[in-house]
Structures are given as C-alpha cells and as structure tokens.
Gaussian input, Z-matrix of N, CA and C with variables (Angstrom, degrees):
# hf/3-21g

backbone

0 1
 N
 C     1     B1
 C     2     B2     1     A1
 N     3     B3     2     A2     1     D1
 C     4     B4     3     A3     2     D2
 C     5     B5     4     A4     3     D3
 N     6     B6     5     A5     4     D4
 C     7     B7     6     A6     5     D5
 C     8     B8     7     A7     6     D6
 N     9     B9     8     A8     7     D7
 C    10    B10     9     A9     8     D8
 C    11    B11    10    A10     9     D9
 N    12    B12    11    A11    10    D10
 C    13    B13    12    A12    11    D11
 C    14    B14    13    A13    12    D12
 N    15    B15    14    A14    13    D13
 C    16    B16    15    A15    14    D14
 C    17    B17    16    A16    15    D15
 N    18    B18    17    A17    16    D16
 C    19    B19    18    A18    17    D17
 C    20    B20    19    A19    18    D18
 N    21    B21    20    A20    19    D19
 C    22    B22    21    A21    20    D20
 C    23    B23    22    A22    21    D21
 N    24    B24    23    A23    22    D22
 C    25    B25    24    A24    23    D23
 C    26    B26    25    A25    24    D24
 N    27    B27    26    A26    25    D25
 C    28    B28    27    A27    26    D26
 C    29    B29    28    A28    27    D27
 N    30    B30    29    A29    28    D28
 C    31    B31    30    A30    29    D29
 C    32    B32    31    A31    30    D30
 N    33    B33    32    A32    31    D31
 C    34    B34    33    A33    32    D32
 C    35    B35    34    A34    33    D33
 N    36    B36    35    A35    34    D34
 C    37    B37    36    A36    35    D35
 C    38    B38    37    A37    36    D36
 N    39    B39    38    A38    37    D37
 C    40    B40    39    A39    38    D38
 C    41    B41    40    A40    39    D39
 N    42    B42    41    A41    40    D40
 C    43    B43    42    A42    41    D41
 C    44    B44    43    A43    42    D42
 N    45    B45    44    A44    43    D43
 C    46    B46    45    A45    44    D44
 C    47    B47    46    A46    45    D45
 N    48    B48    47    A47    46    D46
 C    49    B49    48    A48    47    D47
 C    50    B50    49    A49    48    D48
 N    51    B51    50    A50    49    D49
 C    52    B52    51    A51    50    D50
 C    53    B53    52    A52    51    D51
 N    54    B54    53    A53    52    D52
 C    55    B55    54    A54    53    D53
 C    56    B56    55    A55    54    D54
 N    57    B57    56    A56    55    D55
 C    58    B58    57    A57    56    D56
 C    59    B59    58    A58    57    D57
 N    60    B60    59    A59    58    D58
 C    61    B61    60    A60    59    D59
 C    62    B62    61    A61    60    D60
 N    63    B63    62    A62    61    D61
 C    64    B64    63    A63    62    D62
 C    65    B65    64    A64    63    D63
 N    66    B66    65    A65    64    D64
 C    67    B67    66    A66    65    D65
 C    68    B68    67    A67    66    D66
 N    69    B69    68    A68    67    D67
 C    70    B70    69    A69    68    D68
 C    71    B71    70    A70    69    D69
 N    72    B72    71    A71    70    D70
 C    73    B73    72    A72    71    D71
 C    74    B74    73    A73    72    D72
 N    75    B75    74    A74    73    D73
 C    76    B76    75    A75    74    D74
 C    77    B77    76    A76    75    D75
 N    78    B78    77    A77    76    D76
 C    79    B79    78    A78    77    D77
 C    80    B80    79    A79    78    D78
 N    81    B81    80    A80    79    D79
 C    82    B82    81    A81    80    D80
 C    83    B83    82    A82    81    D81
 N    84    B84    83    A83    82    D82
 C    85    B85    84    A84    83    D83
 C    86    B86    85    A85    84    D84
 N    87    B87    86    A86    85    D85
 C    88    B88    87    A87    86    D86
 C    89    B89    88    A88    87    D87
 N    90    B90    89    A89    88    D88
 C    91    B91    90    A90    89    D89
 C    92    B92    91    A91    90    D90
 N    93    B93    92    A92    91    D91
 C    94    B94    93    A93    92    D92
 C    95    B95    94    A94    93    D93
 N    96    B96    95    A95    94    D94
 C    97    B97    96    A96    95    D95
 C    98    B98    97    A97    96    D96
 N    99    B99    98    A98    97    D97
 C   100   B100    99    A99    98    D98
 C   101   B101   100   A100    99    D99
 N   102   B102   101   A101   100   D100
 C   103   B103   102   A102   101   D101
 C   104   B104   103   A103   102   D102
 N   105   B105   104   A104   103   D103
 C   106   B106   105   A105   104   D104
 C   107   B107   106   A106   105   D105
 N   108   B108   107   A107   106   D106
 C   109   B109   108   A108   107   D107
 C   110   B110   109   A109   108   D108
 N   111   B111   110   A110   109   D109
 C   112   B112   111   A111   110   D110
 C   113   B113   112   A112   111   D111
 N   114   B114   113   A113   112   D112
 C   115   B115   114   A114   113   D113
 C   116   B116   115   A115   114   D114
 N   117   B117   116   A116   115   D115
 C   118   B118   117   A117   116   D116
 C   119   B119   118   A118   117   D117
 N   120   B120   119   A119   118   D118
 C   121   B121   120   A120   119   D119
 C   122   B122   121   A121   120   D120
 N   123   B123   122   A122   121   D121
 C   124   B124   123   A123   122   D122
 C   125   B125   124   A124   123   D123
 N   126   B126   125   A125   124   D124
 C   127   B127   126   A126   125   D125
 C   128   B128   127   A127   126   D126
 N   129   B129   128   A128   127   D127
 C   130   B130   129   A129   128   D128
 C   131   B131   130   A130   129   D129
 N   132   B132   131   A131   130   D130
 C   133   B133   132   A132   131   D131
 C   134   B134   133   A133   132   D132
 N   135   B135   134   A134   133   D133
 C   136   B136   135   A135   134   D134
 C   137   B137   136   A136   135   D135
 N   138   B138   137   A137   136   D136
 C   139   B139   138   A138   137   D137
 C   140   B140   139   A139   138   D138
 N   141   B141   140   A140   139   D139
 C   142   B142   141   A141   140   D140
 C   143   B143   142   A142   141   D141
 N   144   B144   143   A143   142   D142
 C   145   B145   144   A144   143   D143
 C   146   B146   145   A145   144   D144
 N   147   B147   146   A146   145   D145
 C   148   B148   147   A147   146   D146
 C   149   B149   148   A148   147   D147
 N   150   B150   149   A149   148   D148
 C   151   B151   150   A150   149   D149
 C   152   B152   151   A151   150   D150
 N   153   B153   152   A152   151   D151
 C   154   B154   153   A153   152   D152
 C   155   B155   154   A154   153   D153
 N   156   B156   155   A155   154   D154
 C   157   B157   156   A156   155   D155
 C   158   B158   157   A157   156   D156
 N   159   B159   158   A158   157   D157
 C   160   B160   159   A159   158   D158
 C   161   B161   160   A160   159   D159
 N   162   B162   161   A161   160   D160
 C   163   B163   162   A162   161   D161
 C   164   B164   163   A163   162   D162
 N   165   B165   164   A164   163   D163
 C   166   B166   165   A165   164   D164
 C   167   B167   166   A166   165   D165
 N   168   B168   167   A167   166   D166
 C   169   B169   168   A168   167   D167
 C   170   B170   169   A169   168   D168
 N   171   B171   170   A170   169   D169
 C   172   B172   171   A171   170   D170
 C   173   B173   172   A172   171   D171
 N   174   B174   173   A173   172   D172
 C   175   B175   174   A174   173   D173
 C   176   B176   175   A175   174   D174
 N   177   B177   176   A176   175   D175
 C   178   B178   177   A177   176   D176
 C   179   B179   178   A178   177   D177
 N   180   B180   179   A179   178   D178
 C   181   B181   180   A180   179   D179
 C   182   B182   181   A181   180   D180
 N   183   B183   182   A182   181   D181
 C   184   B184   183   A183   182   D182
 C   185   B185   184   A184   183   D183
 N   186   B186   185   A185   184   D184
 C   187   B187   186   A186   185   D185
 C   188   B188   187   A187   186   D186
 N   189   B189   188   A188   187   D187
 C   190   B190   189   A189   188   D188
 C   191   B191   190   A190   189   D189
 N   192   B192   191   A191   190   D190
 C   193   B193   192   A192   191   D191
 C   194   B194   193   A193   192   D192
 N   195   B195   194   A194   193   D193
 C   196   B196   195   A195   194   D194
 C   197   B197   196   A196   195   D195
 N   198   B198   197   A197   196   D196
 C   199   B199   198   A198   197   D197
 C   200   B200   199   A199   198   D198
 N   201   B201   200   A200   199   D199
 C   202   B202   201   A201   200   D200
 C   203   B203   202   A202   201   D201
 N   204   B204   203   A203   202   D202
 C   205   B205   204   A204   203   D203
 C   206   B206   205   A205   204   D204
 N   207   B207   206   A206   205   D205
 C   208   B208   207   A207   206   D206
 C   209   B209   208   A208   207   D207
 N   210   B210   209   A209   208   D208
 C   211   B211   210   A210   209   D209
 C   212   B212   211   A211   210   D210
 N   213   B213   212   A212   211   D211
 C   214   B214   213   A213   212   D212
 C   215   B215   214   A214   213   D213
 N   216   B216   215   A215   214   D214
 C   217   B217   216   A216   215   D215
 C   218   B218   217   A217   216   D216
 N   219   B219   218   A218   217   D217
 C   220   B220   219   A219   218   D218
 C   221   B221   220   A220   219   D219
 N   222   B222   221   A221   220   D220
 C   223   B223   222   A222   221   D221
 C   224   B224   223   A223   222   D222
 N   225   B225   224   A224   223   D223
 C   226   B226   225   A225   224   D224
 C   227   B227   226   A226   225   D225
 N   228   B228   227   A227   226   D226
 C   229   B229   228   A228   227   D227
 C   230   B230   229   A229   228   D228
 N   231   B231   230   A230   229   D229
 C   232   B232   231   A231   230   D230
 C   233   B233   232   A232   231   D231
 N   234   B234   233   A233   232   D232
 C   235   B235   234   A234   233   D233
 C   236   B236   235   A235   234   D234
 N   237   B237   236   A236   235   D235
 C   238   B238   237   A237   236   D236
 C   239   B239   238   A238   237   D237
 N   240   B240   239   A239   238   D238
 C   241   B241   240   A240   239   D239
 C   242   B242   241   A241   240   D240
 N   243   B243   242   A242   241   D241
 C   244   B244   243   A243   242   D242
 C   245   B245   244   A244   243   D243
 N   246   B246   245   A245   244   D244
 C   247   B247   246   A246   245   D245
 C   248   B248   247   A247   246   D246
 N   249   B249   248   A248   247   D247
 C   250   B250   249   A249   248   D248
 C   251   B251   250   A250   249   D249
 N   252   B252   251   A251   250   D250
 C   253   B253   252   A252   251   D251
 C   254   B254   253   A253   252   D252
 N   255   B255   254   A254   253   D253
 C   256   B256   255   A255   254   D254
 C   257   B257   256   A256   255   D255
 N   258   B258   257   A257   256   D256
 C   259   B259   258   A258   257   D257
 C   260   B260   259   A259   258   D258

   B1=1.4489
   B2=1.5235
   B3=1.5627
   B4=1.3082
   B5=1.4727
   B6=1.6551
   B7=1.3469
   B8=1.5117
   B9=1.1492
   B10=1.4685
   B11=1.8020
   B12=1.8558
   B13=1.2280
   B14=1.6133
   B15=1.3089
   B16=1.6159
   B17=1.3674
   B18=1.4372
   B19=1.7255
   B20=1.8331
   B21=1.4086
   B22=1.9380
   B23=1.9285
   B24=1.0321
   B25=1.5953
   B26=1.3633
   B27=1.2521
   B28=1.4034
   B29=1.7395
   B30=1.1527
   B31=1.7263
   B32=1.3749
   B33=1.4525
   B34=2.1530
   B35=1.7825
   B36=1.3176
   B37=1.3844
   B38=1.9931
   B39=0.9007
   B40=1.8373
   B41=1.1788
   B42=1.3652
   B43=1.6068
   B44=1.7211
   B45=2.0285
   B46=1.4162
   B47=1.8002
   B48=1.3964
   B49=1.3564
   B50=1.3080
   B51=1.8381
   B52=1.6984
   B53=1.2215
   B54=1.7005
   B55=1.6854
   B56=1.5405
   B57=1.3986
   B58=2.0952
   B59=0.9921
   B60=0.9237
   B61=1.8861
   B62=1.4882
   B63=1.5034
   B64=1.1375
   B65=1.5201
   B66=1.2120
   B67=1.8876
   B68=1.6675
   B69=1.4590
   B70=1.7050
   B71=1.7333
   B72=1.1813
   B73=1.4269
   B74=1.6427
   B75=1.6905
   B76=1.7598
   B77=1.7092
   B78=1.1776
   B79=1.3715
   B80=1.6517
   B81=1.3817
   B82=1.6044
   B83=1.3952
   B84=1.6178
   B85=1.0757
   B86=1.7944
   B87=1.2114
   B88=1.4086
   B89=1.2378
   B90=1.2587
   B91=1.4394
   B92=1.1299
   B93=1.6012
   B94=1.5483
   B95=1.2870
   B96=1.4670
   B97=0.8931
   B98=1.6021
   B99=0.9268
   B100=1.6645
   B101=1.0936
   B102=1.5034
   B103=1.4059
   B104=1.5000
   B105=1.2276
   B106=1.4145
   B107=1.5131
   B108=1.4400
   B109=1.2373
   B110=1.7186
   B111=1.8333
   B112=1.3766
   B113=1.6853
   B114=1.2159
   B115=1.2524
   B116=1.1941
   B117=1.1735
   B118=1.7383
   B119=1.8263
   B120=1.8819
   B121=1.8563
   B122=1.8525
   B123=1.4147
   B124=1.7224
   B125=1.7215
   B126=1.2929
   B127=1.5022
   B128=1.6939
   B129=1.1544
   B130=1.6679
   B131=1.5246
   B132=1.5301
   B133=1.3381
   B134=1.5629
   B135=1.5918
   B136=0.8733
   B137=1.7042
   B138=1.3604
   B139=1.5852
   B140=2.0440
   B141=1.4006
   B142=1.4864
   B143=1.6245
   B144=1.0990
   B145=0.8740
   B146=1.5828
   B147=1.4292
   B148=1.6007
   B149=1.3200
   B150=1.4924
   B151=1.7062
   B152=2.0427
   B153=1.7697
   B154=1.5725
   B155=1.6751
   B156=1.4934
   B157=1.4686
   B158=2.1219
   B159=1.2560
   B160=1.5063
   B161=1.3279
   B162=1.5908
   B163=1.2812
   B164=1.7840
   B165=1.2647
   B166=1.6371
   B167=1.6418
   B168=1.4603
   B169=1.4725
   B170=1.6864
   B171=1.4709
   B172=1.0710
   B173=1.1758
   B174=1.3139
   B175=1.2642
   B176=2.1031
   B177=1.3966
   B178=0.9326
   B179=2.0192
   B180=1.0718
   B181=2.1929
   B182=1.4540
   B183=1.4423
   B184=1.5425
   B185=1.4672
   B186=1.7193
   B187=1.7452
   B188=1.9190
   B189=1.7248
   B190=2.0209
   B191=1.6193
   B192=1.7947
   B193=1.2856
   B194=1.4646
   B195=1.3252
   B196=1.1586
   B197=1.2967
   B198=1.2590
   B199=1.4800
   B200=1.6698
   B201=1.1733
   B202=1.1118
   B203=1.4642
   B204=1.4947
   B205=1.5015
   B206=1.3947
   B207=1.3112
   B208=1.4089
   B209=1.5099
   B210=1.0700
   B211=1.8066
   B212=1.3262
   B213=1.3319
   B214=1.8293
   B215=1.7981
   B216=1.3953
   B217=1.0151
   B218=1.3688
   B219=1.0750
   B220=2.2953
   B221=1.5513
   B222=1.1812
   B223=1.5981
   B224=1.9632
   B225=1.3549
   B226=1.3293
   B227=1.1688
   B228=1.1426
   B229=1.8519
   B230=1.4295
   B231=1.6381
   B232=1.6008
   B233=1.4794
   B234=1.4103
   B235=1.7023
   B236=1.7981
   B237=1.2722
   B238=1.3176
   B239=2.2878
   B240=1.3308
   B241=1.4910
   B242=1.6498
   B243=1.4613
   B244=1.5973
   B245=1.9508
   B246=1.3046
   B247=1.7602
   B248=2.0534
   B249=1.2410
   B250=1.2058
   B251=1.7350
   B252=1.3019
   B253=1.3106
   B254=1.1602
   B255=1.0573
   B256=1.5452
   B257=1.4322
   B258=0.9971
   B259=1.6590
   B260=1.6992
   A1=111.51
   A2=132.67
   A3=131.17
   A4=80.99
   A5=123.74
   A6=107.82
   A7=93.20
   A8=148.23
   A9=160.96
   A10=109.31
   A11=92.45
   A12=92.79
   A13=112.46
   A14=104.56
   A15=114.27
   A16=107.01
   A17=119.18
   A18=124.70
   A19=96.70
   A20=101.49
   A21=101.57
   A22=79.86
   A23=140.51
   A24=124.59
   A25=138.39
   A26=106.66
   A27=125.87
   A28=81.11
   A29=121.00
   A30=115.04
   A31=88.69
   A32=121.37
   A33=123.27
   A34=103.86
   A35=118.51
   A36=105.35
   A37=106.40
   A38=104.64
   A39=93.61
   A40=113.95
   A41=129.89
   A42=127.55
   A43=100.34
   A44=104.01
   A45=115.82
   A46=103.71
   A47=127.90
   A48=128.62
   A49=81.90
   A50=124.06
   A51=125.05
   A52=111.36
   A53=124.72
   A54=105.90
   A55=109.48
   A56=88.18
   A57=95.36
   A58=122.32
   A59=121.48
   A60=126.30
   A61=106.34
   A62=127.94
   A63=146.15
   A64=131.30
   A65=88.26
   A66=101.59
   A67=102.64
   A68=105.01
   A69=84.10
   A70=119.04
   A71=116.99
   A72=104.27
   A73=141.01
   A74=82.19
   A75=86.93
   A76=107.66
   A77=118.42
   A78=142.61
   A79=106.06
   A80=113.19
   A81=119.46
   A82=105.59
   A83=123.46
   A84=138.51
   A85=109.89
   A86=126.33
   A87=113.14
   A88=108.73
   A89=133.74
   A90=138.80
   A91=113.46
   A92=127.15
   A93=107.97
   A94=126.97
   A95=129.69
   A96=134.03
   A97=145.10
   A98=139.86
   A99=118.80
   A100=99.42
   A101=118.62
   A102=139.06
   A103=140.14
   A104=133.04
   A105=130.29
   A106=91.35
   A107=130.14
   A108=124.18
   A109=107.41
   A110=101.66
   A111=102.48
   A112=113.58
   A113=120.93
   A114=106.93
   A115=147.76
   A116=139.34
   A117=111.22
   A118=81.68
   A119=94.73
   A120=98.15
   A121=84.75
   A122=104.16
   A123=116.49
   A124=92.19
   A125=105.49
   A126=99.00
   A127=87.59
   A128=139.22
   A129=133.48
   A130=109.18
   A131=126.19
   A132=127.57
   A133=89.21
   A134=122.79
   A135=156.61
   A136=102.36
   A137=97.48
   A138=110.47
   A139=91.46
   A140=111.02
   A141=130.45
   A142=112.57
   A143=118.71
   A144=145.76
   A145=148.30
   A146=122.95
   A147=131.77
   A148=106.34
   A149=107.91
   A150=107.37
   A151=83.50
   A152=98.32
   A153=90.93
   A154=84.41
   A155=107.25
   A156=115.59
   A157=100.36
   A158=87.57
   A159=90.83
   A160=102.87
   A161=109.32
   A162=153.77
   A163=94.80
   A164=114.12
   A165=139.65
   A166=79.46
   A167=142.19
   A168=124.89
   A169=88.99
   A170=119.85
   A171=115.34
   A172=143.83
   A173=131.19
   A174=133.32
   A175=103.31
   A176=122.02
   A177=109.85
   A178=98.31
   A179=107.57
   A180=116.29
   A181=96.92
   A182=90.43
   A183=129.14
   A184=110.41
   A185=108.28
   A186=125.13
   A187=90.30
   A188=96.83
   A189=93.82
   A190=113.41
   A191=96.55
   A192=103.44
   A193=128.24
   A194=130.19
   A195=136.12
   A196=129.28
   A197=151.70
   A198=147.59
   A199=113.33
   A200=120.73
   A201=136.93
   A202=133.58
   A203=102.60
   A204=134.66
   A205=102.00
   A206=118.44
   A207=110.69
   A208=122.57
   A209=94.06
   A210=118.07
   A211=134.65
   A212=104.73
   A213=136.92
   A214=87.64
   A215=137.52
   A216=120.60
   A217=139.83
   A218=108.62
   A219=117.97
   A220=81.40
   A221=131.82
   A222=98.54
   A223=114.34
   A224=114.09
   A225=119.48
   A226=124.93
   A227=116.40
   A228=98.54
   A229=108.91
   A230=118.14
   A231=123.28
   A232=100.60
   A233=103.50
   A234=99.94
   A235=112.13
   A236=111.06
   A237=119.55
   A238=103.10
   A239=93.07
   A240=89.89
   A241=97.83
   A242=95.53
   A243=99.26
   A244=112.90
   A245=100.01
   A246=111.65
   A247=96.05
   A248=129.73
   A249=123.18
   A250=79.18
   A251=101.31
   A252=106.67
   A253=147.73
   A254=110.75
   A255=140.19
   A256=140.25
   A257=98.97
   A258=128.57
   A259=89.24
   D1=-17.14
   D2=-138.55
   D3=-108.20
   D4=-35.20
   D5=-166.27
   D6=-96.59
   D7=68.60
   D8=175.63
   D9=-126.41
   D10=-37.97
   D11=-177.16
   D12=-98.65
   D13=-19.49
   D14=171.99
   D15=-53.46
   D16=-64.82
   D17=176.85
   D18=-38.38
   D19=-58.37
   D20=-144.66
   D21=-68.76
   D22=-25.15
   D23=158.85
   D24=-52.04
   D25=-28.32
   D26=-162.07
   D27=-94.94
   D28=-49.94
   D29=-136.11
   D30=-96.92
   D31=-22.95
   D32=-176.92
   D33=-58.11
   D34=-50.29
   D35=-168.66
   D36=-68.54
   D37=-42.21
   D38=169.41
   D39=-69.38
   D40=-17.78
   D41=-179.07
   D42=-64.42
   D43=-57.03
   D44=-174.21
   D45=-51.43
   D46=-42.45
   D47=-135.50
   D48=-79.71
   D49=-60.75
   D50=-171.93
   D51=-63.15
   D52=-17.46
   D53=171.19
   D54=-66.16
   D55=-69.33
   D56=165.85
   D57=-27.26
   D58=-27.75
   D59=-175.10
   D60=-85.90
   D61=-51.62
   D62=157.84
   D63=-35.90
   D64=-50.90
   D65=174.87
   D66=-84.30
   D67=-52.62
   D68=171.40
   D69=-53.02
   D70=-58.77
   D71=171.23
   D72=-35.16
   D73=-36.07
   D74=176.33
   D75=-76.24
   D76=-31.38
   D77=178.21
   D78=-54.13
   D79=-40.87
   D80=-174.96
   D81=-81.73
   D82=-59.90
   D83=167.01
   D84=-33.33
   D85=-50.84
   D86=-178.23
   D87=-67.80
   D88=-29.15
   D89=-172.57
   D90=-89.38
   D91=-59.39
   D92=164.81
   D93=-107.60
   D94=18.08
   D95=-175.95
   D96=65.97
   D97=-161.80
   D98=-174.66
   D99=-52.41
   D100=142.32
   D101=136.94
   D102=-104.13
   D103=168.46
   D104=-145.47
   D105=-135.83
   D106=108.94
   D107=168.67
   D108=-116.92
   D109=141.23
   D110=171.14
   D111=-162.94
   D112=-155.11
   D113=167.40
   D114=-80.34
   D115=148.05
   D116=-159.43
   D117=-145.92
   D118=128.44
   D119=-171.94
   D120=-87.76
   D121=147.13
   D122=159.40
   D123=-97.99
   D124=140.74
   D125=-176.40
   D126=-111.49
   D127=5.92
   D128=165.83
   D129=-71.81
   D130=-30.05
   D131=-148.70
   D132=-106.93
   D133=-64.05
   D134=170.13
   D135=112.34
   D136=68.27
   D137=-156.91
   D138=-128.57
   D139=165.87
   D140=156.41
   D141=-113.90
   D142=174.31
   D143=156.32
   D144=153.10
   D145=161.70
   D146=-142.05
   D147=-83.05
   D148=105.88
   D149=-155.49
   D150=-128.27
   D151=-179.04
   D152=172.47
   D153=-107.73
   D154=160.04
   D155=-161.73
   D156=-134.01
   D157=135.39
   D158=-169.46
   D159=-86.11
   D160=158.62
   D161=-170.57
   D162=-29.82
   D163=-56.39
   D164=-132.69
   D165=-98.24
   D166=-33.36
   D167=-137.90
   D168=-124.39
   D169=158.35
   D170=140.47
   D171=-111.08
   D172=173.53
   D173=-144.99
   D174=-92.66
   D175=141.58
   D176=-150.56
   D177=-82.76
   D178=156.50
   D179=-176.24
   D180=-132.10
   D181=105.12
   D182=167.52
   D183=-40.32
   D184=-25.63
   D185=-166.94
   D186=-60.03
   D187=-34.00
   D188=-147.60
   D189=-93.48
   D190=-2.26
   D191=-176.90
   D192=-72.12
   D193=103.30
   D194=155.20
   D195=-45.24
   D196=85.34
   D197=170.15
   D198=-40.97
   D199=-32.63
   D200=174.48
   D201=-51.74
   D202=-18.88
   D203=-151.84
   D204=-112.45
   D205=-38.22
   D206=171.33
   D207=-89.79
   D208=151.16
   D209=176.49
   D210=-115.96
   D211=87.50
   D212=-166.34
   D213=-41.90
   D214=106.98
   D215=145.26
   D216=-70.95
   D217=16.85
   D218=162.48
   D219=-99.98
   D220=-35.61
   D221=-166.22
   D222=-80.76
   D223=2.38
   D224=169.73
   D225=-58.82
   D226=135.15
   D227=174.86
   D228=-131.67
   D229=133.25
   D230=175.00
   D231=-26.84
   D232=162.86
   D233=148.57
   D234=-110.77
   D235=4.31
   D236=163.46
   D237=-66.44
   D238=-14.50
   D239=-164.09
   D240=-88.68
   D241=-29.15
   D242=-166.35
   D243=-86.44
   D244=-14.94
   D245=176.53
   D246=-84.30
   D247=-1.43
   D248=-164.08
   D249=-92.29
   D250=-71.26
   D251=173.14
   D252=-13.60
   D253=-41.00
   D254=165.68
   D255=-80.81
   D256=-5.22
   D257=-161.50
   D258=-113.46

C-alpha cells in the first residue's frame, strides 16, 4: 500500500504542472486568441528557442542556419591580450 502513495507523489507534481499549463493556455486563448508558437534564434547566445511568435515575424528554419555565421563571444580575444604574449 505504502508504494501506491510513493508513485501518486512522484507523479502529483507533473499532474499539477500540465493542468496549470492547460488552464493557463485555455485562459490565454480566450483572451487573445490563436497563437503561433515556434522557434526564435537569439543570435547573442547562439541559442533557439520555443517562444509564441507574432503575427508580423517569422518563425526561425533550422534548414537556413549557418554555424559558420556566428561569433562565440568567449572565444574572442583582446589584442591587448595577444601583444602580452609576445613580449
């Protein structure tokens, strides 16, 4: 009987999180109506992620992404760093 309640512990906080998630959605949806969710690139991080995306913008395609194109700023280095070096 004891591990009946162990499961229904483990499994209640994801039960609570997807109702919440659910009712807020239905909650958004009556108020503004359909929404459009997709990926949206941050080009500072060089990161994606699953945002809701407005009317006016489009949604970012993984097809067009170049890796090549971004520029890791930790991987920059002064050139005050690189004359230390040298010396």
């Amino acid at each position: 009987m004891a591990l009946h309640w162990i499961a229904l512990l483990i499994i209640l906080p994801f039960a609570v999180a997807f109702i919440y998630a659910g009712i807020h959605e239905y909650l958004r949806y009556n108020s503004e109506g359909k929404a459009s969710y997709g990926l949206v690139y941050n080009e500072e991080t060089g990161t994606t992620h699953v945002t809701g995306i407005a009317e006016d913008e489009e949604a970012y395609d993984p097809e067009d992404f170049d890796p090549n194109d971004y520029n890791n700023p930790e991987a920059r280095s002064d050139p005050e760093d690189e004359d230390r070096d040298k010396s």
